[in-house]
DSSP file (Angstrom, degrees, kcal/mol; ACC not computed):
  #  RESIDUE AA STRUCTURE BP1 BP2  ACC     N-H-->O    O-->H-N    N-H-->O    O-->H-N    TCO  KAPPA ALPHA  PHI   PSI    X-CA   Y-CA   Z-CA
    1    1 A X              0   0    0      0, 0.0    24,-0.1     0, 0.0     3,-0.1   0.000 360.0 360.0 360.0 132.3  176.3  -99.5   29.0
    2    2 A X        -     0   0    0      1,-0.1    23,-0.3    22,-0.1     2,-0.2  -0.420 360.0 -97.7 -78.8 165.3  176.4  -95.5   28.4
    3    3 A X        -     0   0    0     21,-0.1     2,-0.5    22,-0.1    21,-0.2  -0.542  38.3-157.1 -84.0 150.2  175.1  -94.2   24.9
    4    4 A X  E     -A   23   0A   0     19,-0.9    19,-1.4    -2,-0.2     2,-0.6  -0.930  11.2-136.6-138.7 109.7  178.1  -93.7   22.5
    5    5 A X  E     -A   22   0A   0     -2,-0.5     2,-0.6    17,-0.2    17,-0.2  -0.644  12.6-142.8 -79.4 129.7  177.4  -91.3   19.8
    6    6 A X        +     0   0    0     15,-0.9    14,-1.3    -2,-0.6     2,-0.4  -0.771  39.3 143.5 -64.3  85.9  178.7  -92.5   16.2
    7    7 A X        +     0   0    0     -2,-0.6     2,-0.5    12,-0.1     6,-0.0  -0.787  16.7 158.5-138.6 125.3  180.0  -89.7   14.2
    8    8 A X        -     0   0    0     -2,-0.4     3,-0.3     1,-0.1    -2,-0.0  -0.831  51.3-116.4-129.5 177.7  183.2  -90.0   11.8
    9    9 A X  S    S+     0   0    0     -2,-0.5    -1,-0.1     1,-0.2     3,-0.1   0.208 103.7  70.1 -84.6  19.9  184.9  -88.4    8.7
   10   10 A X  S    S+     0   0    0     51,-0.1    -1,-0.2     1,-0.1     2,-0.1   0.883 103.8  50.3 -87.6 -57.5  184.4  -91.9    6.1
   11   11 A X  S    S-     0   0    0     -3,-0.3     2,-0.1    50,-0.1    26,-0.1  -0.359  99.3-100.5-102.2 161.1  180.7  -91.1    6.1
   12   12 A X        -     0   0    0     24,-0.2    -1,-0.1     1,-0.1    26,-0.1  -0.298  42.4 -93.5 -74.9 134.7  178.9  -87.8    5.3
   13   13 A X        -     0   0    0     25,-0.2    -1,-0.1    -2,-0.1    -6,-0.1  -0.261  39.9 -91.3 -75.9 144.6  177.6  -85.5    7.7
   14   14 A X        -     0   0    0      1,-0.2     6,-0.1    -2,-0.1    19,-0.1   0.446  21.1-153.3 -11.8 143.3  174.2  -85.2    9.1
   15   15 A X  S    S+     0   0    0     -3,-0.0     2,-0.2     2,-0.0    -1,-0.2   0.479  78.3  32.1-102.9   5.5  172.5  -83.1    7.1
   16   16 A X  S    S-     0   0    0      3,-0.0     2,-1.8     0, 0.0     0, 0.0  -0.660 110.5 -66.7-129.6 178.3  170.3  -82.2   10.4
   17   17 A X  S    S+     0   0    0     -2,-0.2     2,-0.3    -3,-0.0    -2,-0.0  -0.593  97.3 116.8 -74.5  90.3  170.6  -82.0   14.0
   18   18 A X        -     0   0    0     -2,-1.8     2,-0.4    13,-0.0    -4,-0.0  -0.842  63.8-125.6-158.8 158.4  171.1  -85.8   14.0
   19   19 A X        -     0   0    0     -2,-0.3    12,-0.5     1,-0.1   -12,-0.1  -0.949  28.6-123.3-117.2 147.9  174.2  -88.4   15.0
   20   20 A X  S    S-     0   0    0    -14,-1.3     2,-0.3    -2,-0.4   -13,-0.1   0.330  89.8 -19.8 -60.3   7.7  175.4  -91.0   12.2
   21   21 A X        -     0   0    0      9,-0.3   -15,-0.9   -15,-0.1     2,-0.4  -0.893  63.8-140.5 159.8 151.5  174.7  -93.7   14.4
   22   22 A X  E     -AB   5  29A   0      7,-2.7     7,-0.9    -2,-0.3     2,-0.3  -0.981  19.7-147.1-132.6 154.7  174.2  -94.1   18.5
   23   23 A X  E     +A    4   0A   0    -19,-1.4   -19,-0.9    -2,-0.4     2,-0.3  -0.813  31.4 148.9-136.4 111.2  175.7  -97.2   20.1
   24   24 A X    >   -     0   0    0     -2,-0.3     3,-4.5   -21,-0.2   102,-0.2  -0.906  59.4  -2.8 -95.7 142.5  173.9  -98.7   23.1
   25   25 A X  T 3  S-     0   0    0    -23,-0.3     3,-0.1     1,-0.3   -22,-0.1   0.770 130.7 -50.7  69.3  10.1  173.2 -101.8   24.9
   26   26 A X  T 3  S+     0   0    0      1,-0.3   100,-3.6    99,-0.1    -1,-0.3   0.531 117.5 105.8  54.2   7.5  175.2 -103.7   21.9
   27   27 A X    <   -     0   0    0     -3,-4.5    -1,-0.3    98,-0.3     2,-0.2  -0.448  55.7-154.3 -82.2-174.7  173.3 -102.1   19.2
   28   28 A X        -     0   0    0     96,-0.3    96,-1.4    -5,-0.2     2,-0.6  -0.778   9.3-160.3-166.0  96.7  174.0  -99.6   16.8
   29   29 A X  B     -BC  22 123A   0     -7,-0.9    -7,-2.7    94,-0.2     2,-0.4  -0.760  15.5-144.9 -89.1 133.1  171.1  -97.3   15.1
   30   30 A X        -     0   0    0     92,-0.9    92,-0.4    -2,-0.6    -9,-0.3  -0.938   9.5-128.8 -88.0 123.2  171.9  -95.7   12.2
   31   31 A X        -     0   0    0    -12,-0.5     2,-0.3    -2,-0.4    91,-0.2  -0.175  51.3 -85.4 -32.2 155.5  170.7  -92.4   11.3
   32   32 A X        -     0   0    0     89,-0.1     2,-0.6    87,-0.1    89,-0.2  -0.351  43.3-143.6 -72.6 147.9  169.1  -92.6    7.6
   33   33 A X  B     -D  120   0B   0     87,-2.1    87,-2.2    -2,-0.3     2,-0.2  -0.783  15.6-161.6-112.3 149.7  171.3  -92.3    5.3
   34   34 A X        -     0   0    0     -2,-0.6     2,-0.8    85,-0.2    24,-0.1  -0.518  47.8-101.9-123.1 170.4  170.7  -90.3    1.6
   35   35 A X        +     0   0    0     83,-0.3     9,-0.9    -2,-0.2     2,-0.3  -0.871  60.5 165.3-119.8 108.0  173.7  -91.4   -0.8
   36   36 A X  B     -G   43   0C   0     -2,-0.8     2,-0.5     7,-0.3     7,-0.3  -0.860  44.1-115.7-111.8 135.2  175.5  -88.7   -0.4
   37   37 A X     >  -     0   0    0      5,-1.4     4,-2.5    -2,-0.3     5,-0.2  -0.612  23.8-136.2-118.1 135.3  179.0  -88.9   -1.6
   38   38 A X  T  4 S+     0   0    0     -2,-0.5   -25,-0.2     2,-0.2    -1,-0.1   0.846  95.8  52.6 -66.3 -36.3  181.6  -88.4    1.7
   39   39 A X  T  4 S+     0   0    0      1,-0.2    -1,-0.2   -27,-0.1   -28,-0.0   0.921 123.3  18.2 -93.5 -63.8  183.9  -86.1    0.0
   40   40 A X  T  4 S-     0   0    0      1,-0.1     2,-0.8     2,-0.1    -2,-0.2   0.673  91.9-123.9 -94.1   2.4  181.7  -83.3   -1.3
   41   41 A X  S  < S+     0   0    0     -4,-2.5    -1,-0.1     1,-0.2    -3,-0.1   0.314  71.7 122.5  81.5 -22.7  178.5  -83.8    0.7
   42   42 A X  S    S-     0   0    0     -2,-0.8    -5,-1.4    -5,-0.2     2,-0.4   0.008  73.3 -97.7 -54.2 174.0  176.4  -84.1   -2.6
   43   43 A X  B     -G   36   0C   0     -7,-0.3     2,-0.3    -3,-0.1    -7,-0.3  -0.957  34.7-130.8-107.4 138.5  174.2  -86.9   -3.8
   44   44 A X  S    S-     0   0    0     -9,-0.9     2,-0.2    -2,-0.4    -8,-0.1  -0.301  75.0 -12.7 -89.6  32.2  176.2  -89.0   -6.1
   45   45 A X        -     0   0    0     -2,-0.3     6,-0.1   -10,-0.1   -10,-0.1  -0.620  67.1-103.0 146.1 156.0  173.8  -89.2   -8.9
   46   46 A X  S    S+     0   0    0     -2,-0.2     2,-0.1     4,-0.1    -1,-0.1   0.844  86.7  94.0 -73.8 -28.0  169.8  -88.4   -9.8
   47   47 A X  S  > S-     0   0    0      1,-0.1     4,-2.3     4,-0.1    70,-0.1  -0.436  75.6-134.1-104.1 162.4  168.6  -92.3   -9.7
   48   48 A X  T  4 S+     0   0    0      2,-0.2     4,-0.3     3,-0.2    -1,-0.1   0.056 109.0  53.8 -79.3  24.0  167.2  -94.1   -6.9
   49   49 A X  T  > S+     0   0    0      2,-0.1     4,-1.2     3,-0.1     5,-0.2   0.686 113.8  45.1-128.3 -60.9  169.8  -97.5   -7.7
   50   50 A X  H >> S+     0   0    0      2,-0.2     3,-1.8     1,-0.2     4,-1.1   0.895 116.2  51.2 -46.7 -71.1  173.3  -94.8   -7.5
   51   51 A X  H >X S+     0   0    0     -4,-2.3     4,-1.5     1,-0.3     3,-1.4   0.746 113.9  40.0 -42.8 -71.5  171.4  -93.3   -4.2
   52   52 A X  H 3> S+     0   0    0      1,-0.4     4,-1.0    -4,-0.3    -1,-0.3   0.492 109.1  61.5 -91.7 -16.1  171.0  -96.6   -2.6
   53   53 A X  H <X S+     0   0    0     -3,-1.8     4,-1.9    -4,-1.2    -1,-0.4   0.850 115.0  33.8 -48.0 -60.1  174.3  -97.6   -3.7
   54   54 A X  H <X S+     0   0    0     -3,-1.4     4,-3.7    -4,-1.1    -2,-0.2   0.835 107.6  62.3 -71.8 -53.9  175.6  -95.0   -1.7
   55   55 A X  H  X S+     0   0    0     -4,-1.5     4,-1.6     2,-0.2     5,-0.3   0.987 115.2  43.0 -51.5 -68.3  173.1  -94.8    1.4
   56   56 A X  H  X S+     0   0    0     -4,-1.0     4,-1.3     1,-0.3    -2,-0.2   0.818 108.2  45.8 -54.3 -67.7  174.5  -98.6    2.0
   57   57 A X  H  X S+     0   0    0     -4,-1.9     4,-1.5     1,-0.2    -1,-0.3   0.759 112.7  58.6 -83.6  -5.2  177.6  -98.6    1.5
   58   58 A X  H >X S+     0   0    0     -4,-3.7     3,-6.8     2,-0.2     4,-2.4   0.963 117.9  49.9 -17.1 -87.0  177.2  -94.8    4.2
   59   59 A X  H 3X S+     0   0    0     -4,-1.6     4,-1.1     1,-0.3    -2,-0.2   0.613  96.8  51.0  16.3-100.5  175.9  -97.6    5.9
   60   60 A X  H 3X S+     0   0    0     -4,-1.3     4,-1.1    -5,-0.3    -1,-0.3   0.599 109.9  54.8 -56.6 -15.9  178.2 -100.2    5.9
   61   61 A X  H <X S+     0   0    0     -3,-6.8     4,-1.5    -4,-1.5    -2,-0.2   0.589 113.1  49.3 -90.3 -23.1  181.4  -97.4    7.3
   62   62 A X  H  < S+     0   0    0     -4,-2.4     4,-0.5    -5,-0.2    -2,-0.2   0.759 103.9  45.8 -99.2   5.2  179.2  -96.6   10.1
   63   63 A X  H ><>S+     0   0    0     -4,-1.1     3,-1.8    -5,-0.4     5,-0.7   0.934 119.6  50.3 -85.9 -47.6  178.2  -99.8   11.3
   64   64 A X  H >X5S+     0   0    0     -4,-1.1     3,-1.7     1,-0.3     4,-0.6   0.853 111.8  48.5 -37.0 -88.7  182.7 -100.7   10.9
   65   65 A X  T 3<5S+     0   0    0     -4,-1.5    -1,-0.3     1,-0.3    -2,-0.2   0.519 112.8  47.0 -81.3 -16.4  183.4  -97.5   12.7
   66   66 A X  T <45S-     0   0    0     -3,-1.8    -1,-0.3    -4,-0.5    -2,-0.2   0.111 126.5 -98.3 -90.3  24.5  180.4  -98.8   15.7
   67   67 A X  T <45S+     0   0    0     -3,-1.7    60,-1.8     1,-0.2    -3,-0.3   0.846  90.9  94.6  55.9  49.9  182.1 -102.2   15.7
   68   68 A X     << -     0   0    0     -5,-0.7     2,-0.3    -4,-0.6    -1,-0.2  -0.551  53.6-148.4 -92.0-160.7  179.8 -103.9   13.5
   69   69 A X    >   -     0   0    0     56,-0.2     3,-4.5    -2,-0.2    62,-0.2  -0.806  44.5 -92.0 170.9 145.0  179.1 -105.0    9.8
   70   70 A X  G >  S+     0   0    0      1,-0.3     3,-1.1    -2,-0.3    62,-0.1   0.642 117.3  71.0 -44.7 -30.5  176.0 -105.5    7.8
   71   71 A X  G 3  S+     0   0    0     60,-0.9    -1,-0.3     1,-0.2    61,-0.1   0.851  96.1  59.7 -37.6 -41.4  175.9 -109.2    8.8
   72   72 A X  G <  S+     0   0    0     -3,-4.5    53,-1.5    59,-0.2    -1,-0.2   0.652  80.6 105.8 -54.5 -33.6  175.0 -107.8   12.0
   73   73 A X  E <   +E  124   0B   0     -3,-1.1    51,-0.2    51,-0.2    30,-0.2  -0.077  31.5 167.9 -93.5 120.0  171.8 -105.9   10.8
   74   74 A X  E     +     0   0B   0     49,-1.1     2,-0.2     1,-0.2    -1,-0.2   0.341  68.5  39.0-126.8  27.0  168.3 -107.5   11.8
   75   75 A X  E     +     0   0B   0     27,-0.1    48,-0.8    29,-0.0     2,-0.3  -0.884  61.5 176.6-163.5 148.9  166.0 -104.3   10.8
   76   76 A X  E     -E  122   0B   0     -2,-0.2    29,-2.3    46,-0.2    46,-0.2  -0.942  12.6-155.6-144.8 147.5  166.1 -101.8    7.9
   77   77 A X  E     -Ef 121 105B   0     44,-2.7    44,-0.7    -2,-0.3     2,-0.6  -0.818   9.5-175.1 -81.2  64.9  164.1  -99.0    6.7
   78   78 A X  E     -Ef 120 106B   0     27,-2.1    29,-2.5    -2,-0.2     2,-0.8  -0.696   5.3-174.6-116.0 143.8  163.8  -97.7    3.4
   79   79 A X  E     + f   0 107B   0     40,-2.9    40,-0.3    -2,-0.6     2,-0.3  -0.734   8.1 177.2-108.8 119.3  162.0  -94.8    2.1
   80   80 A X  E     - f   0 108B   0     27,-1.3    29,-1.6    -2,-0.8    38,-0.2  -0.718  29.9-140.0-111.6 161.7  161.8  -94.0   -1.6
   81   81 A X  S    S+     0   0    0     36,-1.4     2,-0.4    -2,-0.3    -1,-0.1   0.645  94.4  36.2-106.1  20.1  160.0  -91.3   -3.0
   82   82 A X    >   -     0   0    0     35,-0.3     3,-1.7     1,-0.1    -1,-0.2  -0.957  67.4-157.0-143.4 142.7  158.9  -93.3   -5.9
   83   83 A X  G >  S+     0   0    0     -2,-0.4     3,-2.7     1,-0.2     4,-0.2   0.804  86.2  75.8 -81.0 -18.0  157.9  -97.1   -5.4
   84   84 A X  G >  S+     0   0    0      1,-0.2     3,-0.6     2,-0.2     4,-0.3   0.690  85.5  72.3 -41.6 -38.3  158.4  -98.0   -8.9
   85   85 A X  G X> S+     0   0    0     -3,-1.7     3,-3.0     1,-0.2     4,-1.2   0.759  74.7  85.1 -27.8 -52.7  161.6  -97.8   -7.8
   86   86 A X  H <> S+     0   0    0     -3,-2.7     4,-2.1     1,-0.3    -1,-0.2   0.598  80.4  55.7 -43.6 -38.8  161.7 -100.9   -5.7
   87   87 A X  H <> S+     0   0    0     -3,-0.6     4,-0.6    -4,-0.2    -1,-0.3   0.882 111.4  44.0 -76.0 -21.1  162.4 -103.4   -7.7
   88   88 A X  H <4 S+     0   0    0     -3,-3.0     4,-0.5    -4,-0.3    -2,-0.2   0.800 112.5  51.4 -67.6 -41.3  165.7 -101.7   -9.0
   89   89 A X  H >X S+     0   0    0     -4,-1.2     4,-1.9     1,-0.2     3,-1.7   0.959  98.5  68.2 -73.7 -53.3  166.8 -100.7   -5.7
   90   90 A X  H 3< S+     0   0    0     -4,-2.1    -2,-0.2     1,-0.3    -1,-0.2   0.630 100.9  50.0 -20.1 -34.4  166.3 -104.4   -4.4
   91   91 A X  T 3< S+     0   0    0     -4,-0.6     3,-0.4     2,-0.2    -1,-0.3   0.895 104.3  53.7 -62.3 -43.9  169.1 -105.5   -6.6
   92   92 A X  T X> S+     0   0    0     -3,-1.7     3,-2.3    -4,-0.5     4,-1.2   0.874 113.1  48.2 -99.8 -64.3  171.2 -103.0   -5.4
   93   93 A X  H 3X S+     0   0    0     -4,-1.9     4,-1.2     1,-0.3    -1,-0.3   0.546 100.8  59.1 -82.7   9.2  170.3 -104.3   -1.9
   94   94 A X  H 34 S+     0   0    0     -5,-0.4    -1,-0.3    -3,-0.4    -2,-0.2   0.527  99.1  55.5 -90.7  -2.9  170.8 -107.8   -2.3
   95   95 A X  H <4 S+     0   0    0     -3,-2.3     3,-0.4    -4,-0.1    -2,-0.2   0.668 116.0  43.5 -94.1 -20.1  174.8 -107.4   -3.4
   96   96 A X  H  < S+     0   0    0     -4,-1.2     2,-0.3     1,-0.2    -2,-0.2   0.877 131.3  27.6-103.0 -34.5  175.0 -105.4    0.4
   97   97 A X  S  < S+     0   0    0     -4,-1.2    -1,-0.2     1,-0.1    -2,-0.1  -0.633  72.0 169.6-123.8  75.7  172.6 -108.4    2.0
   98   98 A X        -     0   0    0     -3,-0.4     2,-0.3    -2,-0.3     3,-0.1   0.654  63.3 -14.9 -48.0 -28.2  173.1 -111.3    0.2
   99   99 A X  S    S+     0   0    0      1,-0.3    -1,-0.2     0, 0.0     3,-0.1  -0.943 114.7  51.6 172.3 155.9  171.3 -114.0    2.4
  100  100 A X  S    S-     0   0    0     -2,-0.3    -1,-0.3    -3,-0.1     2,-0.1   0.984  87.2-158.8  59.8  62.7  169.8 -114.1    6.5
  101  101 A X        -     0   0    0     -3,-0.1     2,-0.1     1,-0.1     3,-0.1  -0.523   9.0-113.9 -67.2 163.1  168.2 -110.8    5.1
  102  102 A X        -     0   0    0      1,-0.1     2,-0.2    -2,-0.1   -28,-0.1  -0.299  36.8 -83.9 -70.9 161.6  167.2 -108.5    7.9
  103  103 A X        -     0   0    0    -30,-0.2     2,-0.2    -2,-0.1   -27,-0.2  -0.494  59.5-169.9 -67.8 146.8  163.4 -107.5    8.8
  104  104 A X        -     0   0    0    -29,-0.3     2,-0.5    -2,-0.2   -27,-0.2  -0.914  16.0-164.8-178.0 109.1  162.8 -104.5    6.1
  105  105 A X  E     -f   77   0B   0    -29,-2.3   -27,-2.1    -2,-0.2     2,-0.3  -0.908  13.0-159.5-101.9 145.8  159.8 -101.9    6.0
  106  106 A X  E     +f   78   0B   0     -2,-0.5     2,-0.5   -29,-0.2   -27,-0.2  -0.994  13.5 173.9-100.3 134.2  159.4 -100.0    2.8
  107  107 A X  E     -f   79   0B   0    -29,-2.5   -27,-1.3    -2,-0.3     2,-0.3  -0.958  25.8-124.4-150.6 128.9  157.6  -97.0    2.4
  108  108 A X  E     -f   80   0B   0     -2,-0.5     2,-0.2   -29,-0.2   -27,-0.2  -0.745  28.5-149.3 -85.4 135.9  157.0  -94.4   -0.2
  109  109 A X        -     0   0    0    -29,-1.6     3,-0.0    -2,-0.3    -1,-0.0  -0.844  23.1-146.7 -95.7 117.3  157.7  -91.1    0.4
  110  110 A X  S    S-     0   0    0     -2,-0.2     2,-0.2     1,-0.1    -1,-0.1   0.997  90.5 -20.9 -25.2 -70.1  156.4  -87.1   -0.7
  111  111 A X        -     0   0    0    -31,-0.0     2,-0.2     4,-0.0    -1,-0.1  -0.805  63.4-147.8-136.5 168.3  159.9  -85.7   -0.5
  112  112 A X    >   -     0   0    0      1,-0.3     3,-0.7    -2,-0.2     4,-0.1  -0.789  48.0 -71.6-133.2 174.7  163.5  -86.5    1.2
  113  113 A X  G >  S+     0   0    0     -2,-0.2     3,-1.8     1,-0.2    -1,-0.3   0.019 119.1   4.4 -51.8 159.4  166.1  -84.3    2.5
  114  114 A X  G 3  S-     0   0    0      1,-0.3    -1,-0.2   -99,-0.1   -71,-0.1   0.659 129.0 -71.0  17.5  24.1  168.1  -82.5   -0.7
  115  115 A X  G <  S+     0   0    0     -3,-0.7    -1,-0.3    -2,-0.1    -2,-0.2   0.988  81.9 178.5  67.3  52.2  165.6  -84.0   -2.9
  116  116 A X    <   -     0   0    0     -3,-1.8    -4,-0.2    -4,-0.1    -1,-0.1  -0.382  28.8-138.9 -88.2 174.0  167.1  -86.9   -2.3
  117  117 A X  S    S-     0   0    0      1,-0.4   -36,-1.4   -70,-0.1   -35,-0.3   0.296  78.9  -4.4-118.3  12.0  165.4  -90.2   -4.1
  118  118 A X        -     0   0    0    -38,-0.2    -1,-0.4   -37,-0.1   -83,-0.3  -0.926  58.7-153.0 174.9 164.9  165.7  -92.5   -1.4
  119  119 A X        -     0   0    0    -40,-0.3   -40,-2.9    -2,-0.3     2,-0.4  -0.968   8.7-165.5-162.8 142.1  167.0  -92.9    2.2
  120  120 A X  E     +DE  33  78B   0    -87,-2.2   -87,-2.1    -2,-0.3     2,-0.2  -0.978   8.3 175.0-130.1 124.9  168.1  -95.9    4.0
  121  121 A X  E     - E   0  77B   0    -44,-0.7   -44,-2.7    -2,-0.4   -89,-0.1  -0.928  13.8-160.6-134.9 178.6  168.8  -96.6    8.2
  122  122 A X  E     - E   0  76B   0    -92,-0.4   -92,-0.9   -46,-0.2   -46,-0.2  -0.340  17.4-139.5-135.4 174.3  169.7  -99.9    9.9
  123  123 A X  E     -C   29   0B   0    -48,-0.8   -49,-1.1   -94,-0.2     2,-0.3  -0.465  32.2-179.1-153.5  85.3  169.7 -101.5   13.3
  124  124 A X  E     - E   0  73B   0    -96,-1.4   -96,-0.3   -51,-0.2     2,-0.3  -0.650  31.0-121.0-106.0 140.9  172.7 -103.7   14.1
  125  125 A X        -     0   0    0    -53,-1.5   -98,-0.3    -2,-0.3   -56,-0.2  -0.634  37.2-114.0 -82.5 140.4  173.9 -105.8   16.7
  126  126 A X        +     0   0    0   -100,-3.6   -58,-0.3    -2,-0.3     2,-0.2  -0.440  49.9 155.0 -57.2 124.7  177.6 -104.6   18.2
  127  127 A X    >   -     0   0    0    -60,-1.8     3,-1.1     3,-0.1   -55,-0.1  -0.777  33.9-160.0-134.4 131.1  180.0 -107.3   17.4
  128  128 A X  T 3  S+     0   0    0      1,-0.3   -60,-0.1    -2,-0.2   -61,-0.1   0.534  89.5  50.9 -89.9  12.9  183.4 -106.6   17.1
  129  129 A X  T 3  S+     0   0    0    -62,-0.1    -1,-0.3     2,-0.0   -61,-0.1   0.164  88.3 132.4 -92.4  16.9  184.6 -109.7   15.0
  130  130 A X    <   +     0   0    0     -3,-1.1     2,-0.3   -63,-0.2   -60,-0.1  -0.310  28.8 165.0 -63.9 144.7  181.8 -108.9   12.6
  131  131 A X              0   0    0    -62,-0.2   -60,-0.9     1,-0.0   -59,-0.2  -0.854 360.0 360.0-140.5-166.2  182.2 -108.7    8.8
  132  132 A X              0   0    0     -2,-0.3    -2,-0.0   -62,-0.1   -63,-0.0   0.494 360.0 360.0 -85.2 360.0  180.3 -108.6    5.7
């Protein structure tokens, strides 16, 4: 299977030399995702729970547009830059993975990209009858 770069107008663009997503092999890597609001390229708010809010549901429109959905997802990353955070954001990700969570490192961070307070990528398997 050739590599099939992910990039569409739903979700925001890289803020780097970066793809929103590759699809190989019947996966689908997600670049990390900031919660960045699609329309104006900003981050939708100062707290880590609106950022992660955002980062997922990024997410979730580029795993759709690589023939997937978050059901799919059997590894996550997220980096915050304060860990204190965790528990808040952890709500936040339990409405976007509800149950069969995926494999998940966490890792506090110095800094993110635009001073962002947290950044989130994924690893999903291709299916196209997937949903949420």
């Amino acid at each position: 299977m050739s590599k099939r770069i992910v990039l569409i107008k739903d979700a925001p663009l890289p803020v780097g030399p970066c793809s929103q997503g590759v699809v190989m092999d019947g996966w689908v890597w997600t670049s990390g995702q900031l919660g960045l609001d699609t329309a104006t390229g900003s981050l939708v708010g100062p707290d880590a729970v609106t950022q992660a809010n955002q980062a997922l549901h990024n997410i979730e429109v580029i795993l759709r547009s690589a023939g997937s959905a978050l059901n799919q997802v059997v590894r996550v990353t997220v980096f915050l830059t304060d860990m204190d955070d965790l528990s808040a954001v952890d709500a936040v990700y339990a409405n976007y993975f509800p149950n069969d969570f995926p494999a998940r490192s966490c890792v506090e961070v110095t800094r993110l990209p635009l001073d962002a307070r947290i950044e989130i990528d994924a690893v999903a398997r291709v299916n196209r009858l997937a949903s949420r």
